[in-house]
py3Dmol code that shows the C-alpha trace and the ligand (Angstrom):
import py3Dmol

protein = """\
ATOM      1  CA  UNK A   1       0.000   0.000   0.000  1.00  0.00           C
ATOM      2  CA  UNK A   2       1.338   3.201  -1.237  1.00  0.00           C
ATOM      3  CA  UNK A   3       0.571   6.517   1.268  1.00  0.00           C
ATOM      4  CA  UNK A   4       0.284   9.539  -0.026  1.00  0.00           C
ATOM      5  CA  UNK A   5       0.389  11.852   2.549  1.00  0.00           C
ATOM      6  CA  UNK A   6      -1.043  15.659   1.901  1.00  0.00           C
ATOM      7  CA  UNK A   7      -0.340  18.347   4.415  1.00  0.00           C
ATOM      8  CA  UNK A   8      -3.981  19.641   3.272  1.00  0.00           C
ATOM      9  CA  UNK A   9      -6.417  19.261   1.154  1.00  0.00           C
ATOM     10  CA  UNK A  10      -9.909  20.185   0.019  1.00  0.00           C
ATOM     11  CA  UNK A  11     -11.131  16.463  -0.123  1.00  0.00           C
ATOM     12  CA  UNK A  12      -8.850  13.643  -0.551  1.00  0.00           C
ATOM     13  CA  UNK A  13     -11.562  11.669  -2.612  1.00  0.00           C
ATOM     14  CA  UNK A  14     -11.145  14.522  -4.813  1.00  0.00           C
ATOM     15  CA  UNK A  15      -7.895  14.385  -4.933  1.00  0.00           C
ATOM     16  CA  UNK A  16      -7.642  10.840  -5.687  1.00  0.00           C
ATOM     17  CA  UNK A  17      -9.978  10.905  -8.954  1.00  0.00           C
ATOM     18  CA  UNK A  18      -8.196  13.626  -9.995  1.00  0.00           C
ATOM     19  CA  UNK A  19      -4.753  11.469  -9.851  1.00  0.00           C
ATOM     20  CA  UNK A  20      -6.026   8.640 -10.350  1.00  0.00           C
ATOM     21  CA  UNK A  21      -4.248   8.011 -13.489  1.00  0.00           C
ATOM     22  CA  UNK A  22      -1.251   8.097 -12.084  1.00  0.00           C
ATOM     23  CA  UNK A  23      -1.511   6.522  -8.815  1.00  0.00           C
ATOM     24  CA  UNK A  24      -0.936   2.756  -8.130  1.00  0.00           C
ATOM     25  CA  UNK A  25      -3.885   0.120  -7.200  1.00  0.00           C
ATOM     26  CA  UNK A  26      -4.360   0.299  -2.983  1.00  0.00           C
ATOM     27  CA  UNK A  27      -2.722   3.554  -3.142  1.00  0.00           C
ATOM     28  CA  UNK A  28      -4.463   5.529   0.073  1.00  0.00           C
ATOM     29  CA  UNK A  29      -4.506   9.085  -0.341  1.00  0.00           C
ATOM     30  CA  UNK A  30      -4.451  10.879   3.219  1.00  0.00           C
ATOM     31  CA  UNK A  31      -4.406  14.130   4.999  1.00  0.00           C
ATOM     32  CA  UNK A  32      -4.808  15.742   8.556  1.00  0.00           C
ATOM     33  CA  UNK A  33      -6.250  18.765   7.136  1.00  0.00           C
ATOM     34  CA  UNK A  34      -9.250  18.280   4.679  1.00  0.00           C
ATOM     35  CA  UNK A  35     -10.634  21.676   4.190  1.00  0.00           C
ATOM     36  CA  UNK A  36     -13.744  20.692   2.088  1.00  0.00           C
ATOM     37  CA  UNK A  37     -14.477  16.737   3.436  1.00  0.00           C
ATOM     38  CA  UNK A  38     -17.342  15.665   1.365  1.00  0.00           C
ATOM     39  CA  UNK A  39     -20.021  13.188   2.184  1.00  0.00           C
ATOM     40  CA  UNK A  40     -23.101  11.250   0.711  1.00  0.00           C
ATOM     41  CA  UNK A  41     -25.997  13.355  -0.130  1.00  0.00           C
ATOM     42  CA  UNK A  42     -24.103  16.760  -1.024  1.00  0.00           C
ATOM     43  CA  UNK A  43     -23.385  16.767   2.564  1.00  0.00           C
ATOM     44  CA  UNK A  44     -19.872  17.994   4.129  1.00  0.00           C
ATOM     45  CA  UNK A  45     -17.650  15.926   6.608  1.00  0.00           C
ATOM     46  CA  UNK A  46     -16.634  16.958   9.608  1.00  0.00           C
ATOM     47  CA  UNK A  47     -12.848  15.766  10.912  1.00  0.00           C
ATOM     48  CA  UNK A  48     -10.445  18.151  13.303  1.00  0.00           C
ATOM     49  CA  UNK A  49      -7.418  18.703  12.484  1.00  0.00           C
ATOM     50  CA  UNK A  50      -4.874  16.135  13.328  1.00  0.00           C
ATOM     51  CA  UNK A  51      -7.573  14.093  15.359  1.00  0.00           C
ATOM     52  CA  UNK A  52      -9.463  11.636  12.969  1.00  0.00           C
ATOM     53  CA  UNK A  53      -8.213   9.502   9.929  1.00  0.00           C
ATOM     54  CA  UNK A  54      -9.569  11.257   6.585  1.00  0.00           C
ATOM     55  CA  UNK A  55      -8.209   8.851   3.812  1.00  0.00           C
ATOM     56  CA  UNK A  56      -9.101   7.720   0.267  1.00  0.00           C
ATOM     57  CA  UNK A  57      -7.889   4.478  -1.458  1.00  0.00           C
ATOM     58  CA  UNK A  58      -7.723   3.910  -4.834  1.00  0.00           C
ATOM     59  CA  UNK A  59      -9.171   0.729  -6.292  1.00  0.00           C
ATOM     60  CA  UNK A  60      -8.694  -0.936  -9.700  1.00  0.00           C
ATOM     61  CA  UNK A  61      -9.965  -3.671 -10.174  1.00  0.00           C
ATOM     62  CA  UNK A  62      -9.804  -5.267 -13.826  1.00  0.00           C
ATOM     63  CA  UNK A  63     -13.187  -6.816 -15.700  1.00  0.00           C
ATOM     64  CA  UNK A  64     -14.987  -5.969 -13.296  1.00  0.00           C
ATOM     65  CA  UNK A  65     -18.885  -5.130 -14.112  1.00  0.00           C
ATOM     66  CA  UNK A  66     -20.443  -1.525 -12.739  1.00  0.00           C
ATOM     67  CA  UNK A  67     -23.416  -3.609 -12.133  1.00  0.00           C
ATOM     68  CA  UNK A  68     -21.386  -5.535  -8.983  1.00  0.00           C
ATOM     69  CA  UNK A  69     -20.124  -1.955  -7.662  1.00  0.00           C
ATOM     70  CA  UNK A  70     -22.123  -2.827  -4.382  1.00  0.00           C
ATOM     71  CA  UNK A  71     -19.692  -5.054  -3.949  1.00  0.00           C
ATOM     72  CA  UNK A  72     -17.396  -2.616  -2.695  1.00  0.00           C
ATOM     73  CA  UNK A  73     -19.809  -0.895  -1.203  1.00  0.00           C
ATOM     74  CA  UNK A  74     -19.931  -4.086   0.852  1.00  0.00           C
ATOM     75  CA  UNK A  75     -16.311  -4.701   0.922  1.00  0.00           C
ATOM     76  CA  UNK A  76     -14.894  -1.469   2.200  1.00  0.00           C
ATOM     77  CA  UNK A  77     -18.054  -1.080   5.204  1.00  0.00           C
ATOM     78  CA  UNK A  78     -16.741  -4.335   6.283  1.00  0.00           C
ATOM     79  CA  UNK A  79     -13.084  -3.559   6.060  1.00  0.00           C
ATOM     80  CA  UNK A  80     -14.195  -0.270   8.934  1.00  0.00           C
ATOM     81  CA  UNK A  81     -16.238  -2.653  11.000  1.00  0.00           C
ATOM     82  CA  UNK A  82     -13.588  -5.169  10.976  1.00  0.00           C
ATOM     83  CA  UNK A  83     -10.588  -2.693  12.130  1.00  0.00           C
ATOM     84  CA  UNK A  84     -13.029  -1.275  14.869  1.00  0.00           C
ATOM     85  CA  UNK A  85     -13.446  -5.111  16.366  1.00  0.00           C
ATOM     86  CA  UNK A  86     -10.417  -5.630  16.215  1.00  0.00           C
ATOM     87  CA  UNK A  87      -9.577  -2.510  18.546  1.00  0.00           C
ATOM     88  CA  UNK A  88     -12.759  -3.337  21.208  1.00  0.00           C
ATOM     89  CA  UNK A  89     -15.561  -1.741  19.479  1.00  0.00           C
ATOM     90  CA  UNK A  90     -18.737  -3.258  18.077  1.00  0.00           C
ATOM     91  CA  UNK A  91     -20.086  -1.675  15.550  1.00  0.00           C
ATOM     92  CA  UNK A  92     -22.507  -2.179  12.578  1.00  0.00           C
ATOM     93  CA  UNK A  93     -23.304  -0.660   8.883  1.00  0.00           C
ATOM     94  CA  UNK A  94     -26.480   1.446   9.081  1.00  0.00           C
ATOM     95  CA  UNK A  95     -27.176   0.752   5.313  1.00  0.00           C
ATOM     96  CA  UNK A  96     -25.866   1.388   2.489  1.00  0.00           C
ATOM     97  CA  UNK A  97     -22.906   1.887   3.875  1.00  0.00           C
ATOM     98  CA  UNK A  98     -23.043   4.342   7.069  1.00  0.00           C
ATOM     99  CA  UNK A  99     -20.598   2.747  10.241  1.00  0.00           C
ATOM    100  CA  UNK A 100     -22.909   3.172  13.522  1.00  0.00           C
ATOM    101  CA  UNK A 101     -22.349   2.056  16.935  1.00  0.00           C
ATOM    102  CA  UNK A 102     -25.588   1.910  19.047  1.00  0.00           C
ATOM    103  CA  UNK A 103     -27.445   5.059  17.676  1.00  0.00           C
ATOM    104  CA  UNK A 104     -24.187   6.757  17.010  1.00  0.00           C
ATOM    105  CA  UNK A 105     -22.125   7.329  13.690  1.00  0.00           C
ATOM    106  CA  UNK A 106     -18.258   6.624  13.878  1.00  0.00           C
ATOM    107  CA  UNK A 107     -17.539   6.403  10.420  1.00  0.00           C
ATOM    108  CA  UNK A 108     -19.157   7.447   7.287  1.00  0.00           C
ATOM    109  CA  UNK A 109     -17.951   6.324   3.537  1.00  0.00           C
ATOM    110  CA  UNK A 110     -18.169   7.897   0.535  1.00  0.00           C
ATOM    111  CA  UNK A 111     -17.356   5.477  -2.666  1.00  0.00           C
ATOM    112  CA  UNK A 112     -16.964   6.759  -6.283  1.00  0.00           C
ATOM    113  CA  UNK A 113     -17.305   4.877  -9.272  1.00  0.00           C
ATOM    114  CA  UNK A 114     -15.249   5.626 -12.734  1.00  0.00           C
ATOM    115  CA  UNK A 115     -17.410   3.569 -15.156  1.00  0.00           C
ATOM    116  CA  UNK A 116     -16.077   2.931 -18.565  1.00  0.00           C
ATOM    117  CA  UNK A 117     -18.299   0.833 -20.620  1.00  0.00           C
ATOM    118  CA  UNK A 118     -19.956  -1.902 -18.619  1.00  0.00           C
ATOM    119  CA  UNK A 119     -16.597  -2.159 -16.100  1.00  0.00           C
ATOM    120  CA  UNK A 120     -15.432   0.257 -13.394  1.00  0.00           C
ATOM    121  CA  UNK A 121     -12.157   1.610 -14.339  1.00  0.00           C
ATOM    122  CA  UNK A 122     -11.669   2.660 -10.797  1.00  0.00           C
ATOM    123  CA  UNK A 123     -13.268   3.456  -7.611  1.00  0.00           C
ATOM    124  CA  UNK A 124     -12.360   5.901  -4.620  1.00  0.00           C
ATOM    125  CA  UNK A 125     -13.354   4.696  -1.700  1.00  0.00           C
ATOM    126  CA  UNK A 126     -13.474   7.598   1.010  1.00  0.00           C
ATOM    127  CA  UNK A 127     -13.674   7.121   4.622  1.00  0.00           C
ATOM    128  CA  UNK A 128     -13.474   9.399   7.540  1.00  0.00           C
ATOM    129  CA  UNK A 129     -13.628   7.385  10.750  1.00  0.00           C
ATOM    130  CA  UNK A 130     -13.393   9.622  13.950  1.00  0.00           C
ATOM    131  CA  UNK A 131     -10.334   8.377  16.068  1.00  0.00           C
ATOM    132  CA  UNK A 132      -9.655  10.709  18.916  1.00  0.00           C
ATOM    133  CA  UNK A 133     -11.857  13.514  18.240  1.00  0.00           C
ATOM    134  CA  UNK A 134     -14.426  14.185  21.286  1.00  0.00           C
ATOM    135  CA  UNK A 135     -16.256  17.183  20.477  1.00  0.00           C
ATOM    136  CA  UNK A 136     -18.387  17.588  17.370  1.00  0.00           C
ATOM    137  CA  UNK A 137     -19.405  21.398  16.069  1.00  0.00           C
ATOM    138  CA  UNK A 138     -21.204  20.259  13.049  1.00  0.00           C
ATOM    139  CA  UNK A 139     -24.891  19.187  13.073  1.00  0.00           C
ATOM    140  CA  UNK A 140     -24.163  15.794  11.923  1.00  0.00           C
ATOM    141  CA  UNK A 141     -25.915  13.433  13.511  1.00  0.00           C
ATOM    142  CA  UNK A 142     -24.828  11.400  16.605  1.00  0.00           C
ATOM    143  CA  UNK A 143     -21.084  11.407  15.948  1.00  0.00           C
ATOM    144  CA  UNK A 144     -19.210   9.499  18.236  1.00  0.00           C
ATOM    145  CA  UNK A 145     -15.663   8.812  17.935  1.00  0.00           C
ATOM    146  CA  UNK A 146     -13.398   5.676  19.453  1.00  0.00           C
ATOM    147  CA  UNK A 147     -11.837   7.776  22.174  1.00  0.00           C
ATOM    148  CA  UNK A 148     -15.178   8.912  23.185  1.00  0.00           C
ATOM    149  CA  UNK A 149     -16.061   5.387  23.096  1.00  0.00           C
ATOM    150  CA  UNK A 150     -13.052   3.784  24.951  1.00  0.00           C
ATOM    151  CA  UNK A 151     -11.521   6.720  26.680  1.00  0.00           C
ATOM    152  CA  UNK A 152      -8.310   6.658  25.241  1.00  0.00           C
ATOM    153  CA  UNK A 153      -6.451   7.803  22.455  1.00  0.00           C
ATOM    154  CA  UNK A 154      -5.588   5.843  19.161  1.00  0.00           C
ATOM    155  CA  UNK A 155      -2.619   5.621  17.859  1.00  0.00           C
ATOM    156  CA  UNK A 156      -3.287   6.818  14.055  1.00  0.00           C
ATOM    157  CA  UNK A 157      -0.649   5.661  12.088  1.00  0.00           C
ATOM    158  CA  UNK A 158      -1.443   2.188  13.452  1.00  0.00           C
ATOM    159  CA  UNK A 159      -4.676   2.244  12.368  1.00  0.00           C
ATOM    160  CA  UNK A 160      -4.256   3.223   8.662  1.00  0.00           C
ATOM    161  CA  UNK A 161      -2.005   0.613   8.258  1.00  0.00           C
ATOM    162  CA  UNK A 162      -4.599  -2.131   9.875  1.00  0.00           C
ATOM    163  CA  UNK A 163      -7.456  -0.568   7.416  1.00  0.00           C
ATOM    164  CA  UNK A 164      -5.384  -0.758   4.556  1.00  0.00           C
ATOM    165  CA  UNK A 165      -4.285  -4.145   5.089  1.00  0.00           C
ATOM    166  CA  UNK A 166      -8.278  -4.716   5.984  1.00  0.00           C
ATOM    167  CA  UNK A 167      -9.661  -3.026   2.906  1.00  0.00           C
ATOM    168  CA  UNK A 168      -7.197  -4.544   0.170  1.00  0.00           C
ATOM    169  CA  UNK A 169      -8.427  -7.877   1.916  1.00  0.00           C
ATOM    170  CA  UNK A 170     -12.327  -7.582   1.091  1.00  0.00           C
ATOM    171  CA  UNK A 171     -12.140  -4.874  -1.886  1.00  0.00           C
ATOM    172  CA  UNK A 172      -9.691  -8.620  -3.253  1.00  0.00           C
ATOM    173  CA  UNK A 173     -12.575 -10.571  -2.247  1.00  0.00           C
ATOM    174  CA  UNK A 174     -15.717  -8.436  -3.883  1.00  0.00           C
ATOM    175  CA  UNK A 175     -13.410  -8.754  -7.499  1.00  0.00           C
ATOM    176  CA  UNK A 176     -14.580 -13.270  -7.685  1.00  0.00           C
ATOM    177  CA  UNK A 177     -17.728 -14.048  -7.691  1.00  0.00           C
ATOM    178  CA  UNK A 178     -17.742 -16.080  -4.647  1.00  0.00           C
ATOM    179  CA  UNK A 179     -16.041 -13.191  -2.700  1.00  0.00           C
ATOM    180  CA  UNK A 180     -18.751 -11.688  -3.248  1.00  0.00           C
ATOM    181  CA  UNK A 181     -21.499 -14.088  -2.085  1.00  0.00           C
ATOM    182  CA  UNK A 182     -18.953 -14.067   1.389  1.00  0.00           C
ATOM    183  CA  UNK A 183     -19.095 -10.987   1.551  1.00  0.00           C
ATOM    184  CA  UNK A 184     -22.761 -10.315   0.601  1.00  0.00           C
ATOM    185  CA  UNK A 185     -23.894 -12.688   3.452  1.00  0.00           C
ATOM    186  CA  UNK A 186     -21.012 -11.159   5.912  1.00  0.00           C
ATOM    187  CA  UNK A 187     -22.699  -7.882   5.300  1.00  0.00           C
ATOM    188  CA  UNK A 188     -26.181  -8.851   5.785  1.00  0.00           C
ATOM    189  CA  UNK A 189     -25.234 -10.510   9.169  1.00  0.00           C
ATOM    190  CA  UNK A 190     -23.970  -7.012  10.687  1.00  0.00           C
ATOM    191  CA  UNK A 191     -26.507  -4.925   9.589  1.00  0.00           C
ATOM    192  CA  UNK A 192     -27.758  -1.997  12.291  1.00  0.00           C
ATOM    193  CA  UNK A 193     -31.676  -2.884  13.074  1.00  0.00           C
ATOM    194  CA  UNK A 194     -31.027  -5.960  10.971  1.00  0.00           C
ATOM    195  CA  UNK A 195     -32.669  -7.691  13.947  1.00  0.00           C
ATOM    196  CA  UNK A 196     -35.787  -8.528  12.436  1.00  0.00           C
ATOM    197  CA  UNK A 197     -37.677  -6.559  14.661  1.00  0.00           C
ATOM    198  CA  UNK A 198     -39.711  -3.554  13.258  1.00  0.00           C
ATOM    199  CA  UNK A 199     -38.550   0.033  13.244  1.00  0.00           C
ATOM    200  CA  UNK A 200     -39.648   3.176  11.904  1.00  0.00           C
ATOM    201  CA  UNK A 201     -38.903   4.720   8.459  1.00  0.00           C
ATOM    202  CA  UNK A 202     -39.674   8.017   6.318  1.00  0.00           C
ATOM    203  CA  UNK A 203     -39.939   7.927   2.741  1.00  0.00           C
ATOM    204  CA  UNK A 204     -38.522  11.664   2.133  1.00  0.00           C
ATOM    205  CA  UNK A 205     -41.824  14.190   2.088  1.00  0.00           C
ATOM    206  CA  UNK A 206     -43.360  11.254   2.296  1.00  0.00           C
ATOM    207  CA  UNK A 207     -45.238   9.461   5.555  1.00  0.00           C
ATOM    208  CA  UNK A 208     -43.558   7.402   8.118  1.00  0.00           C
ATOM    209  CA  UNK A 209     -44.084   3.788   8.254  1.00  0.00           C
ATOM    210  CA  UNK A 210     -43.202   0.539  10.887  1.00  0.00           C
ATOM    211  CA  UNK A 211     -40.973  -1.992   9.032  1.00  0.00           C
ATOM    212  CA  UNK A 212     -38.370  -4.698   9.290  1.00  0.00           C
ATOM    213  CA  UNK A 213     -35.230  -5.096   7.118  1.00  0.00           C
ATOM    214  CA  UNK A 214     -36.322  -8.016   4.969  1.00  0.00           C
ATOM    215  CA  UNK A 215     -33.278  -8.319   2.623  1.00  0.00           C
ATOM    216  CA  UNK A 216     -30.517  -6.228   0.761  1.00  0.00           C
ATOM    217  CA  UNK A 217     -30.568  -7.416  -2.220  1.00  0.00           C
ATOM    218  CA  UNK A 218     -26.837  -7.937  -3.950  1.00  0.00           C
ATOM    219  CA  UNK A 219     -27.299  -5.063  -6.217  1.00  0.00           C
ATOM    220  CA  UNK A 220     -27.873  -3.189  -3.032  1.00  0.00           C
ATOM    221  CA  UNK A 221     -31.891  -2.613  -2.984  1.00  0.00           C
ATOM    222  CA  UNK A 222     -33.044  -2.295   0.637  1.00  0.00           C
ATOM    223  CA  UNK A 223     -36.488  -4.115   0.853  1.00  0.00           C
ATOM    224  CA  UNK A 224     -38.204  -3.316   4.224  1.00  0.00           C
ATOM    225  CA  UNK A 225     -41.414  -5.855   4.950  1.00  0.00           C
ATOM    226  CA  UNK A 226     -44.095  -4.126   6.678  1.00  0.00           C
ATOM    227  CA  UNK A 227     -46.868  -5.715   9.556  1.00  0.00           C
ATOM    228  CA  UNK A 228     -49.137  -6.405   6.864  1.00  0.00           C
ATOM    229  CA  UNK A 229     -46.558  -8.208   5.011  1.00  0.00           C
ATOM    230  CA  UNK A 230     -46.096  -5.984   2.228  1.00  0.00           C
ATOM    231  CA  UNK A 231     -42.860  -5.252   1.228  1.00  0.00           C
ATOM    232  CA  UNK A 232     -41.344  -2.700  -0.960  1.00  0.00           C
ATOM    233  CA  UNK A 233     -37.771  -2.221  -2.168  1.00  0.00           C
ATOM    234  CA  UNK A 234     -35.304   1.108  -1.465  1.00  0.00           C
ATOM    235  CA  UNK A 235     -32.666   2.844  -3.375  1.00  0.00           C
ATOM    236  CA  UNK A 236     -30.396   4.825  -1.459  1.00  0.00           C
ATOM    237  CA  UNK A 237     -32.257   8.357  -0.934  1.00  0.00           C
ATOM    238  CA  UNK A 238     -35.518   6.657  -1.221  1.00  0.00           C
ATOM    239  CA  UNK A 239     -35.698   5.957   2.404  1.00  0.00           C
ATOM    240  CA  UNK A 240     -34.674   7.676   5.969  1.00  0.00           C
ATOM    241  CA  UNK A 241     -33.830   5.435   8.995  1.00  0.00           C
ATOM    242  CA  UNK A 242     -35.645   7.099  12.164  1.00  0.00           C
ATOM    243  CA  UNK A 243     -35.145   6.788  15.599  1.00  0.00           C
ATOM    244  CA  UNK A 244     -38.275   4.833  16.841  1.00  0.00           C
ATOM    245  CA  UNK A 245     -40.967   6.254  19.042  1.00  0.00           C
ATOM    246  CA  UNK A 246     -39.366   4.707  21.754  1.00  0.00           C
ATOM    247  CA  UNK A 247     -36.477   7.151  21.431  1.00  0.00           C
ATOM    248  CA  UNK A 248     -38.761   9.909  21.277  1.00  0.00           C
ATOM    249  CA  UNK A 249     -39.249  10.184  17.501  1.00  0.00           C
ATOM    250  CA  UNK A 250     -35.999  12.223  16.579  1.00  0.00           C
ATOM    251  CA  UNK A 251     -35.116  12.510  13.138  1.00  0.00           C
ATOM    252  CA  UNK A 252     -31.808  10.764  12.659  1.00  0.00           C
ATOM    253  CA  UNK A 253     -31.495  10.305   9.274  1.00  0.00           C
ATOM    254  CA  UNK A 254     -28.037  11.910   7.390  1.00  0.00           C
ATOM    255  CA  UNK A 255     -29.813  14.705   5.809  1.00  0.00           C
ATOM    256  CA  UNK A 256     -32.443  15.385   8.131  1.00  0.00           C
ATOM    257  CA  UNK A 257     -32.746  17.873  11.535  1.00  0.00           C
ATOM    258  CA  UNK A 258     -30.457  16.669  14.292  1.00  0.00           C
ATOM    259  CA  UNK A 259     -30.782  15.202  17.297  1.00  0.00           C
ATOM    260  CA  UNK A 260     -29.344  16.918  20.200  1.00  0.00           C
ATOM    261  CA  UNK A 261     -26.381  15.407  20.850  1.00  0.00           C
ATOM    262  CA  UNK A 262     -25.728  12.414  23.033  1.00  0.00           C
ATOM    263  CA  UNK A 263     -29.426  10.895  22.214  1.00  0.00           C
TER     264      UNK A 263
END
"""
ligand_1 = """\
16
BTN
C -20.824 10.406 4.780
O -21.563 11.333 4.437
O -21.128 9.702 5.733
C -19.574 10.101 4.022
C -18.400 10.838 4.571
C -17.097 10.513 3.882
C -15.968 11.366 4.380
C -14.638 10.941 3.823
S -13.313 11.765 4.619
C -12.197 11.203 3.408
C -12.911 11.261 2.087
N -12.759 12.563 1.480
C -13.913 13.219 1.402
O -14.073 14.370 0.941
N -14.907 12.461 1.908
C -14.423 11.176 2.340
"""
view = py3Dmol.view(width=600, height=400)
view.addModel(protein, "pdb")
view.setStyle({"model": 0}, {"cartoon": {"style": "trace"}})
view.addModel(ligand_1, "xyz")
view.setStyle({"model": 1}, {"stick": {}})
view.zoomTo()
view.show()
């Protein structure tokens, strides 16, 4: 794994498409000052300086079919939830691919797709997992971070190694076909409110309903079963994860109000 390391930068994703000609496969691109962090739904990303691990690898895989990109959706979700076991903490992929520990967001992943043809020419997966920050000023929702967690600090440099190592290991496995039935199934198994119990969701300007996660499907579809037995299937944006009434109805969804912190 080749590091590039940036003294700043607006958005290392960005900065990895922009190179990505020239930079090798598993090449991570990775700063302690991203100025402009994006994130899914046009929203920003939130990392102090110095405190968090802001990183974006480069993937190439060869032959491989846009129509599998979930794959790596998968593989690189799995890759964060792996390295946070592995250092004490238990977490779980608030689908597609959000990294949540109880109610609270740790990580959040932002993948982007070169398509040439039918293949993927390349992908940038983006991650920003918060390591030893412990104060949040954005309104994004929940954060948490693995010092706030533990309460201790992480030793960085450590852990960019262990989630290189971690994603070259399943982004390798979502590339066969039976890699990616593993991984499909690993996924499925460590899915947040993938309890089978019901839960409430929004459909954006749309009513709120009582479901349970019935499947992903491998092309990524969420289909939620209702108590009536009806079940419909999700794209990403088609569908808002809410607290449930139990947790006094706050909106927790990524682009929605938020909670006051600590819920
Ligand atoms: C999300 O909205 O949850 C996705 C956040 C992804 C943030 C990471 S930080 C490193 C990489 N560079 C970016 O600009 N975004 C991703």
């Amino acid at each position: 794994m080749e590091l590039i390391k940036l003294e700043e930068t607006a958005s290392t994703n960005t900065y990895a498409s922009a190179h990505a000609s020239e930079l090798a496969p598993w090449s991570v691109v990775i700063t302690d000052c991203q100025t402009g962090g994006r994130g899914q739904r046009g929203n920003s990303w939130e990392s102090e300086e110095g405190k968090n691990l802001t990183l974006s690898m480069i993937i190439k895989p060869e032959g491989f079919r846009a129509r599998d990109q979930f794959a790596i959706s998968e593989a690189v979700a799995l890759a964060v939830v792996d390295l946070l076991y592995d250092n004490g903490i238990d977490a779980r992929v608030k689908w597609p691919n959000d990294i949540y520990v109880g109610d609270r967001k740790i990580a959040g992943i932002l993948i982007e797709h070169s398509v040439l043809g039918m293949d993927i020419s390349h992908s940038v997966a983006g991650i920003g997992l918060n390591v030893n920050q412990t104060e949040f000023l954005s309104d994004a929702p929940n954060p948490v971070s693995m010092a706030g967690l533990k309460g201790r600090e992480f030793d960085r440099a450590t852990l960019v190694k262990e989630l290189g190592e971690r994603l070259e290991h399943y982004c390798g496995l979502a590339f066969e076909p039976v890699g990616r039935d593993y991984l499909h199934s690993f996924f499925k198994t460590l899915l947040w409110r993938g309890d089978g119990k019901f839960h409430t969701f929004k459909i954006p300007d749309g009513p709120r309903f009582e479901a349970k996660i019935a499947e992903v499907e491998e092309g990524g579809m969420l289909v939620l079963e209702e108590r009536d037995g009806n079940r419909s299937k999700y794209a990403f944006k088609e569908i808002i994860f809410e607290l449930d009434a139990k947790d006094e109805g706050q909106e927790e969804g990524n682009d929605n109000i938020a909670p006051p912190k600590g819920v």
